[in-house]
N, C-alpha and C positions, 0 to 999 in steps of 0.2 A: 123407542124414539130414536130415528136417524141421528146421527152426530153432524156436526155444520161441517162440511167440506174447507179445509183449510187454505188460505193464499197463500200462494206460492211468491205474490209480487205485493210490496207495501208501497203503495204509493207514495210519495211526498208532499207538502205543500200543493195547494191547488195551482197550476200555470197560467188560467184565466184565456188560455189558449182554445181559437175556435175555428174550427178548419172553413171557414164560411167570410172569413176575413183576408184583406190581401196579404201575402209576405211581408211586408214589410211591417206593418199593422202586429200583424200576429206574434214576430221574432221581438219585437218592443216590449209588447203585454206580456210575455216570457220571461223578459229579462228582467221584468220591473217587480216583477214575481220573486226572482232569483237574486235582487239585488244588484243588478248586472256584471253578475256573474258569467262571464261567458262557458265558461267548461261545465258548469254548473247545469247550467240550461240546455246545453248540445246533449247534456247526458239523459235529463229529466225528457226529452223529446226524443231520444233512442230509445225510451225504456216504454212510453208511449208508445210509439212504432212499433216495439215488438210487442206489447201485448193488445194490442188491439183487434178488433174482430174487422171492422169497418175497413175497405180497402181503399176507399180515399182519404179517412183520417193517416190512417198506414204510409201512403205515398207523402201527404203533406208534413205528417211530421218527419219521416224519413228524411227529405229535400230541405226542411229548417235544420233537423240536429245537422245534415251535410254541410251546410253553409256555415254554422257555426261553427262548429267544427275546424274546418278552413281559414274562420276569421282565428279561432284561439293559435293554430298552428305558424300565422303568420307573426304572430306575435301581437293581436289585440288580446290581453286577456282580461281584463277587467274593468270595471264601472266604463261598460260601453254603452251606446245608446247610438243605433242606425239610423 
């Protein structure tokens, strides 16, 4: 009997994040996910991005973790809501 191929990536809590939604829609359901957490969520949406197969889920979460990302470094960093 094969052995199960192991992960390499544990995901975290669900994000509830759906690339079929607009930006602004989508970074909210994230946050709300995260607590509004901002660094939190900019990372759980990189870590998405990178392992995804899908090249528009890839692009859209890429452009969210970016944008968060930029809010955290401006200095929004917590319980935000867009």
């Amino acid at each position: 009997m094969a052995r199960k191929k192991e992960r390499w990536f544990a995901p975290g809590p669900k994000l509830g994040w759906r690339r079929d939604l607009s930006q602004k829609r989508r970074i909210n359901i994230a946050l709300r996910h995260r607590n509004g957490n901002v660094l939190a969520t900019a990372r759980a949406l990189n870590a998405l991005a990178n392992v995804t197969k899908d090249p528009e889920t890839k692009r859209k979460a890429r452009v969210d973790a970016r944008k968060l990302f930029d809010l955290y470094r401006r200095g929004i960093k917590r319980r935000m809501r867009i």
